[in-house]
KETOR-360038 format. One line per 5 residues: number of its first residue (from 1); for each residue x, y, z of C-alpha. Coordinates in steps of 0.001 Angstrom, whole numbers, padded with zeros to 6 digits. Layout:
NUM = X Y Z; ...
This chain:
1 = 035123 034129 015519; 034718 037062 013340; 032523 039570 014629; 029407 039752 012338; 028932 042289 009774
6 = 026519 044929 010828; 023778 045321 008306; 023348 048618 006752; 020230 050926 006874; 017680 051138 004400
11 = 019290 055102 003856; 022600 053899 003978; 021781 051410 001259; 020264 053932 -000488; 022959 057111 000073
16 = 025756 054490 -000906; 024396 054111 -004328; 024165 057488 -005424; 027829 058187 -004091; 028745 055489 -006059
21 = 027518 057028 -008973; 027984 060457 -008567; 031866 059433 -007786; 031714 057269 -010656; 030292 057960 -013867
26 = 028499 061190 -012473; 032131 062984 -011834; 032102 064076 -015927; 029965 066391 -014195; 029996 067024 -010568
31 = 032344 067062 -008000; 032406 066194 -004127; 032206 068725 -001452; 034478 067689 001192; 033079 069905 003607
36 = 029138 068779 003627; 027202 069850 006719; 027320 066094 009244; 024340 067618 011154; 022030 067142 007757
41 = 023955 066342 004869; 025519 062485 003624; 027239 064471 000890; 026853 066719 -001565; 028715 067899 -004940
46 = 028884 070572 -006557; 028197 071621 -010275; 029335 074820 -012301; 025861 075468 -015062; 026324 078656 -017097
51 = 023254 080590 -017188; 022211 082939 -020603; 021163 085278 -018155; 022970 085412 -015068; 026157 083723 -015999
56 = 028322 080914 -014463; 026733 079742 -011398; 027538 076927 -008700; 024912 074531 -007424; 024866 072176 -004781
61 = 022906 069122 -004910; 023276 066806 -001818; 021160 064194 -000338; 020194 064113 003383; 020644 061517 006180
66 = 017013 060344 005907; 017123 060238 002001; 015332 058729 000213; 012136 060033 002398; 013537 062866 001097
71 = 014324 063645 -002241; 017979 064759 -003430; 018254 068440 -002985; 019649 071594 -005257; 020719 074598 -003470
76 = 021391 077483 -005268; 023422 080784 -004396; 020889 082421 -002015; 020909 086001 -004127; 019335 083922 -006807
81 = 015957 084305 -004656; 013347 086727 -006266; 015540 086967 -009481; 014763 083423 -010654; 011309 081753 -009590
86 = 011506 078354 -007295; 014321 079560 -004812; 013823 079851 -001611; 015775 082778 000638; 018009 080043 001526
91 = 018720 079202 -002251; 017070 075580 -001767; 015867 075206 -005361; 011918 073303 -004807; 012033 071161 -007645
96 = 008971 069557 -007213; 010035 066275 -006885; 008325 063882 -004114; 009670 060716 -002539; 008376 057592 -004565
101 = 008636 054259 -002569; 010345 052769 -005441; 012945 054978 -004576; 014676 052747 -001829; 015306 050043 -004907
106 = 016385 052255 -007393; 017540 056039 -005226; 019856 056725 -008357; 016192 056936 -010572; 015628 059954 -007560
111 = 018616 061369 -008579; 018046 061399 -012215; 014603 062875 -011950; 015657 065693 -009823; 018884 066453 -012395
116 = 015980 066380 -015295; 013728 069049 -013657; 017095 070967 -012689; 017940 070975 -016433; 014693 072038 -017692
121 = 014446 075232 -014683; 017850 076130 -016162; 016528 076502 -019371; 013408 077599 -019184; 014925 080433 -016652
126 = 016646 082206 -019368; 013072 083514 -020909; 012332 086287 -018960; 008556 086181 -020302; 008329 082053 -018334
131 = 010230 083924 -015192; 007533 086805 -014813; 004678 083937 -015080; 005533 081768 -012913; 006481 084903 -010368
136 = 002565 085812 -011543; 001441 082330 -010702; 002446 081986 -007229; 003067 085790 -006418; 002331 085114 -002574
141 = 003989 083096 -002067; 007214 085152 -003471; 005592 088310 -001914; 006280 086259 001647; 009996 085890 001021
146 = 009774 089583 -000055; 008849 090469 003015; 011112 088240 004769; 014186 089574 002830; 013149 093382 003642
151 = 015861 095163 005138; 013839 098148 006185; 015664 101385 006957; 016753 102480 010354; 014072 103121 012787
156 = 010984 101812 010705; 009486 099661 013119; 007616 096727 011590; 005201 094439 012846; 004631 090590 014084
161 = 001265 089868 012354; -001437 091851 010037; -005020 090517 009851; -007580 092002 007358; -011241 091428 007290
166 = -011393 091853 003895; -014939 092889 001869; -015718 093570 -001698; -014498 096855 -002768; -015843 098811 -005366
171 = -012717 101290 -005668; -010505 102648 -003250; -011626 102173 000062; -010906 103527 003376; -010463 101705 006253
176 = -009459 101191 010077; -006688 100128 011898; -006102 098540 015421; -001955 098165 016487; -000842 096499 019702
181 = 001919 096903 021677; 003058 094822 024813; 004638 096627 027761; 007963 098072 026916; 007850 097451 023454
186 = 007761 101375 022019; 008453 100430 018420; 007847 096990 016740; 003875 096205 016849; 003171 092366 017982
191 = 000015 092744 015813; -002266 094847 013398; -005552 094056 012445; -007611 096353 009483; -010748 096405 008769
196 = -012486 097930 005044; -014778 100828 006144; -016115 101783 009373; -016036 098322 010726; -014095 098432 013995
201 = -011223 096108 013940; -010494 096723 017943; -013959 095062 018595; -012770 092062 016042; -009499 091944 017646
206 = -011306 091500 021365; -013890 089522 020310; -010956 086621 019192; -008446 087677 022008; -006561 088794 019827
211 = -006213 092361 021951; -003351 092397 023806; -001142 094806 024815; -001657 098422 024239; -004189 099717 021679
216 = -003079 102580 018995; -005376 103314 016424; -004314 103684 012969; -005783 104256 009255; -006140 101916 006614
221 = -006287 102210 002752; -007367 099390 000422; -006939 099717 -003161; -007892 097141 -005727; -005245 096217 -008383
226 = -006678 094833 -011425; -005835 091369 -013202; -004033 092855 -015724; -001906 094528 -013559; 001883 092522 -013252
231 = 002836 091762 -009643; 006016 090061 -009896; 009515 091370 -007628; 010179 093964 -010405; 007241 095763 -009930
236 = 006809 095632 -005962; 007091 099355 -004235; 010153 099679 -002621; 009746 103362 -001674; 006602 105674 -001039
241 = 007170 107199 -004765; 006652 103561 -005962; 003971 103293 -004278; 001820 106559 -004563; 002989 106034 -008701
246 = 001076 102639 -008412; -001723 103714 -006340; -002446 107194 -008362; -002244 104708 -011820; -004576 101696 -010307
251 = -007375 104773 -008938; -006846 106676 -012219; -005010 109054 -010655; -007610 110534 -008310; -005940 109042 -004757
256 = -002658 110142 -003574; -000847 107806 -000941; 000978 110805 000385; -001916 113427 000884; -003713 110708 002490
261 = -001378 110520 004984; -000704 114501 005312; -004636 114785 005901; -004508 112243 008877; -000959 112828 010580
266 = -002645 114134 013476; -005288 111550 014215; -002965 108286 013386; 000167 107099 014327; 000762 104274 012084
271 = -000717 103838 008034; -001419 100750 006234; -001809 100411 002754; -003673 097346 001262; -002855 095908 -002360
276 = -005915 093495 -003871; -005589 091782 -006443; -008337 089605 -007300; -008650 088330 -003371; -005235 088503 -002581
281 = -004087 090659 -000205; 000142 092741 -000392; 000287 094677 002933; 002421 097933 003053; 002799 099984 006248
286 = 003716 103521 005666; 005751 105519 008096; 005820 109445 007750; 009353 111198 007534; 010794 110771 011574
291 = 012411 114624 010984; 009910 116413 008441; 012199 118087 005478; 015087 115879 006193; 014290 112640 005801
296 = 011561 110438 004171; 008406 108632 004603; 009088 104714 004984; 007370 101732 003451; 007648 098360 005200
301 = 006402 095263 002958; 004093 093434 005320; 002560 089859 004545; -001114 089469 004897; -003357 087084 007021
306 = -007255 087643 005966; -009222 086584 008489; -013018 087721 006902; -015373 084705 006425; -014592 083698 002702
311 = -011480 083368 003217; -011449 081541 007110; -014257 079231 006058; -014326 079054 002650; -010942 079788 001398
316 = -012382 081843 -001519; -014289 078558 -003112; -017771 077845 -002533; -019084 081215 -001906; -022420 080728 -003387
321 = -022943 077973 -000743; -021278 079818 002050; -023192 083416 001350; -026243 081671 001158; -025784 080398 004957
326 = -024388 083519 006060; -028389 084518 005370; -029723 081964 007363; -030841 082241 010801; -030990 078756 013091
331 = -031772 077694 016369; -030797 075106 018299; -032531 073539 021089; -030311 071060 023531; -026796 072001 023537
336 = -025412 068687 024789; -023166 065777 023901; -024836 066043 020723; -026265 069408 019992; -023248 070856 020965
341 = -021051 069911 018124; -024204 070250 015877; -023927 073437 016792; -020243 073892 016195; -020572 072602 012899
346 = -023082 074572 011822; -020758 077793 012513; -017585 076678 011238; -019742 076050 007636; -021222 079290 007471
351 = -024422 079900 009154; -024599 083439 009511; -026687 083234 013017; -027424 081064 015578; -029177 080690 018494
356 = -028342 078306 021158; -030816 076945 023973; -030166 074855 027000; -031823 075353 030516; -028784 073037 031653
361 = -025668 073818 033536; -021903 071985 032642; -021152 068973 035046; -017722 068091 035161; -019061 064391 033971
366 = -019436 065617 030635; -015842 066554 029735; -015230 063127 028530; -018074 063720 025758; -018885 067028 025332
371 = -017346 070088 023151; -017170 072405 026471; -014510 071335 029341; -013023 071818 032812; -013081 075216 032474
376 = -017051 075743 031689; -017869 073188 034985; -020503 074921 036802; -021375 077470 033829; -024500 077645 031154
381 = -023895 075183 028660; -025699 077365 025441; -023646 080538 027491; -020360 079424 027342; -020705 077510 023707
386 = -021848 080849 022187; -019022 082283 023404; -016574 079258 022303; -018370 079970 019049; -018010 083515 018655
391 = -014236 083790 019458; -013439 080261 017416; -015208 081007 014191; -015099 084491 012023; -018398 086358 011230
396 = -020714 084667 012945; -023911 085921 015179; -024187 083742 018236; -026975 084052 020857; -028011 082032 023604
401 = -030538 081739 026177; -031573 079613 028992; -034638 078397 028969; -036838 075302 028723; -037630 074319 025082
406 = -041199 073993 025145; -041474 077340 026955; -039355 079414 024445; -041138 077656 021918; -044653 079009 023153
411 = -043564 082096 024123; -040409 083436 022146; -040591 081634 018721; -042874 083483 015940; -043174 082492 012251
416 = -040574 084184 010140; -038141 084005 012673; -035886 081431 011758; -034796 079374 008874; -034081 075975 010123
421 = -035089 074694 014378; -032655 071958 014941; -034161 069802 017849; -030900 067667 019607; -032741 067744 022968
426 = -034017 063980 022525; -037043 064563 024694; -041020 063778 023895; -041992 066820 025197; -039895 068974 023198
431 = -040936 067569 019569; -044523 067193 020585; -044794 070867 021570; -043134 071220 018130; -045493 069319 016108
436 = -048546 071097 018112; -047103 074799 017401; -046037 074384 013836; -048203 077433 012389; -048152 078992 015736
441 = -044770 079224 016386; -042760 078758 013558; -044447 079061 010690; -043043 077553 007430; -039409 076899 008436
446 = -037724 073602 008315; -037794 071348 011525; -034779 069039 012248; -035200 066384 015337; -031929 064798 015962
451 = -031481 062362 018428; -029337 059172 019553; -030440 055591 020508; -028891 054259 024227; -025358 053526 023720
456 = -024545 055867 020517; -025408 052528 018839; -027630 055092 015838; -028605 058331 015422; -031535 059602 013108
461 = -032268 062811 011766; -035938 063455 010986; -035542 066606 008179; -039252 068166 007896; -040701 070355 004942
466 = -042863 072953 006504; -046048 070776 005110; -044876 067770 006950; -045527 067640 010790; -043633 065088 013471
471 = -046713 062930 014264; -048855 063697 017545; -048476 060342 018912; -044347 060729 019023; -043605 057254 017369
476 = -039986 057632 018096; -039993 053500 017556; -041140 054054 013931; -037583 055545 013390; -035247 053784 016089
481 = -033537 050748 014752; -033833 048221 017607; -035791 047187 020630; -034558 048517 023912; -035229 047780 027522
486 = -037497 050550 029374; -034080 051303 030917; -030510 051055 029795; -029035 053696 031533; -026206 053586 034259
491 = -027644 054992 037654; -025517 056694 039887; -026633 057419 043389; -028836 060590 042468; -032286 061636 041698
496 = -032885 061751 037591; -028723 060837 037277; -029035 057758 034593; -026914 058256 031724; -026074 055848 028678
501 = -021967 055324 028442; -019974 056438 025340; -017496 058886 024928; -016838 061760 022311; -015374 059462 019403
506 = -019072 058055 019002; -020987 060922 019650; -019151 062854 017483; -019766 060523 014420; -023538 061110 015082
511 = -022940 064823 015244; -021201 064830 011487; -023648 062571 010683; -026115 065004 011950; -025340 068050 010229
516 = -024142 066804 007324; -028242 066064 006727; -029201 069484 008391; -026954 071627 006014; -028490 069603 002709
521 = -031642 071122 003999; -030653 074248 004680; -028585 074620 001223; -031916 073374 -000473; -030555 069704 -001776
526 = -033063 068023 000012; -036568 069070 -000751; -039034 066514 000781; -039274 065627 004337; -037330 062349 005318
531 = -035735 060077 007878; -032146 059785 007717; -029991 057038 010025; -026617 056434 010596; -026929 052882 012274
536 = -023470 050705 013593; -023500 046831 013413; -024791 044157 014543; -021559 043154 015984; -021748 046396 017789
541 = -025230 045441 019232; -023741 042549 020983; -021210 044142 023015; -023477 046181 025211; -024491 043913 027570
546 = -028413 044633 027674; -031242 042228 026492; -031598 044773 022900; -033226 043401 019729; -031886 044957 016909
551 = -034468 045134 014046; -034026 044570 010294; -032025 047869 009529; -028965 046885 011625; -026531 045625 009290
556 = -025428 041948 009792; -021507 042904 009459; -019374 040905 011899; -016804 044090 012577; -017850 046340 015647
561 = -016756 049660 014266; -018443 049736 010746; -021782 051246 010339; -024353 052361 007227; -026057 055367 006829
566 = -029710 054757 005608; -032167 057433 003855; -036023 056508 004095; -038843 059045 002692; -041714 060539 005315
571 = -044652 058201 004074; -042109 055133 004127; -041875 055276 007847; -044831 057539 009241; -047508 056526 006179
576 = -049703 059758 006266; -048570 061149 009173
């Protein structure tokens, strides 16, 4: 018998039709490379275009051996990089074309889409006007391979990584500069990080662990550009003259590069200058002459990597909303399964401080559901969240204490102190003392209780205007969605040990769920007190394995992991309070 025919690959399908075509009608125009790379290539051909500009020129188009995930590809010769826009420094041409999954029925339609946008590039590349735009338009991203590319002279030393904690500047501005270098390395730094001003960048740099190795301080210089100004490859420094010529023009000639650097020879070893435009950031480090009279200063292009708070948690969009929560002050009481990543969210969208209670310690039984882990067993829960906090997340104040909540309440809080008191403790005690020492203790700031029903099956948010109050009584069933036994809770062999079982995936849902509400508050969306419930099914209900009722507000959906979020106003569910 014949052996059977093995069927071919959806790729093979698909690279044996443009072969066919490219070797058929498409050889008027290209030609196969008989040496194509087996480790990525099927094939490739080439094709002679003549450019107004730069000539006769040979590109490669191929397609590779998972094609057509991914599209055909043009390669270009690699010099072509930073003299036309789109080419990488390996002369791959990024055409912009993405896979279609109509491509594995018709992969010569690929083809001919990727040939169209080659054709227009070609032709739009010979107006020098369309190359220094789109150079304008994407000018990190070039300013990256600049940097890349840079073949700095002989014994300039470099450096792995520069952060900046940039500010607004106002003009030139002078800054500081922490460099690190690891044992035995004399020359190349692994990192630099520069701060605007007085700011110390060593105590940013320890406070993210980012200081290691040995510590030499440095100077910094940042210098605005403005919009006008053109920052494509032509105009990038490429030796101190450049750059003290662009400096001196962008200050209005009142700052010199090179006298800044003969004024503070003696107290720094290594200079950086920083280019802004708008709220981008072109890194140069500056390197006086090595033998004074006989040689010269050196420039090194260096990317940038801001690490300030617009940038890290905003990404320059938003700031409005983010620098109004950088003015907000919040604590939190009950930093545990829940209030922990409250608390983490809270940070990582901008709150500017925060204050973290707990009078608990970290079990290892809460690694399965909590934010802290193995490490923190046996340490303060608000202790070593602050300090997960404070190295994780740029800018922010983070303080905690240990303590019982009704204690620091009565003793520590005082009106005007805080913006926001998130409650995630859960406990009676807590939001009655609360509710008793509104005017007392905290005056007109919002109140947020937060808490969980047995099982993760809901979570409600109770947001309170400073005219509402949590009523005396604590009517937590007024709010909870179902009926539960007196206790639901697993008891391990231990005094007070009970605990309800669910992991992080569920208490995490409550904690978006949570904040989410808490940060409408705070931002001043929501402006009446109100209830707020994120409740799962009633399918979900009937898996526990306890006698529960669920009341009207579960929703009758037969799937297990869906769930609604409800909104109800204060006199809805408490009448007058």
């Amino acid at each position: 018998m014949p052996e059977q025919a093995v069927a071919l690959t959806p790729f093979e399908r698909a690279a044996a039709a443009i072969e066919a075509w490219l070797d058929g009608a498409g050889a008027t125009f290209a030609t196969r490379t008989r040496q194509p790379d087996p480790r990525r290539k099927v094939a490739s051909w080439d094709l002679e275009l003549r450019h107004a500009v730069h000539g006769r020129q040979r590109v490669s188009i191929y397609i590779t051996r998972d094609f057509p995930a991914t599209p055909p590809q043009v390669r270009f010769d690699k010099s072509l990089c930073l003299v036309l826009p789109h080419i990488e420094e390996d002369g791959r041409f990024c055409h912009g074309v993405e896979a279609d999954p109509q491509d594995y029925d018709e992969p010569v339609d690929a083809m001919v889409e990727v040939l169209k946008r080659l054709e227009t590039f070609w032709s739009d590349s010979a107006d020098p006007a369309w190359v220094a735009g789109e150079f304008q338009d994407e000018s990190l991203s070039y300013w990256l391979r600049f940097c890349l590319q840079y073949k700095p002279t002989r014994g300039a030393p470099g450096v792995s990584g520069l952060r900046v904690a940039l500010t607004d500047l106002d003009g030139p501005t002078k800054g500081r500069l922490a460099a690190y270098f690891k044992k035995d390395q004399k020359a190349r730094s692994d990192l630099l990080v520069a701060t605007v001003g007085e700011a110390d960048p060593h105590g940013l740099a320890v406070r993210h662990g980012w200081a290691v190795g040995t510590l030499v301080r440095g100077n910094a210089l940042f210098v605005p550009l403005s919009a006008a100004q053109s920052w494509v490859p032509g105009s990038w420094p490429r030796t101190l003259r450049q750059l003290e010529d662009l400096v001196a023009s962008a200050a209005d000639q009142t700052l010199s590069v090179a006298k800044w650097i003969e004024d503070n020879k003696e107290d720094a070893r290594c200079f950086l200058v920083v280019l802004v435009q708008g709220r981008t950031c072109y890194g140069y480090l500056v390197y006086p002459a090595p033998v004074v009279r006989l040689t010269s200063p050196i420039i090194v292009p260096v990317p940038v990597d801001r690490v300030d708070t617009d940038w890290a948690l905003a990404r320059d969009h938003g700031l409005d909303v983010l620098h109004l929560r950088r003015k907000k002050r919040v604590l939190l009481l009950g930093c545990g399964s829940l209030g922990a990543p409250v608390a983490e969210l809270l940070a990582r969208a901008g709150v500017g401080e925060l204050h973290l209670l707990d009078k608990e310690f970290f079990g290892s039984e809460n690694c399965a559901r909590h934010l802290l882990g193995a490490s923190d067993i046996g340490d303060l829960k608000s202790g070593d969240l602050a300090t997960r906090l404070r190295r994780q997340v740029p800018g922010i104040t983070v303080k905690a204490f240990h303590a019982l909540a009704t204690d620091w309440i009565r003793h520590q809080c005082k009106p005007g102190t805080y913006d926001l008191v998130v409650d995630c403790t859960g406990e009676s005690a807590v939001r009655t003392v609360l509710t008793r020492l509104r005017e007392h203790s905290l005056g007109k700031c919002l109140v947020a209780h937060a808490w969980m029903e047995p099982f993760c099956a809901a979570a409600h948010v109770v947001l309170l205007q400073h005219c509402d109050r949590w009523p005396a009584d604590d009517p937590r069933e007024k709010v909870n969605v179902a009926e539960w036994p007196e206790d639901t809770r697993v008891h391990p062999p231990a005094c007070n040990a009970g605990f309800h079982p669910y992991g992080a995936a569920d208490v995490w849902q409550a904690a978006g769920f949570a904040a989410e509400r808490v940060l409408a508050a705070l931002d001043g969306k929501v402006t009446a007190s109100m209830v707020c419930s994120w409740v799962r099914s009633a399918a979900f209900f009937q898996t526990l394995g306890v006698s529960v009722q669920p009341g009207p507000r579960v929703p009758a959906i037969d799937s297990g992991m869906d769930a609604v979020h409800l909104t109800r106003t204060y006199e809805d569910v408490f009448g007058d309070g």
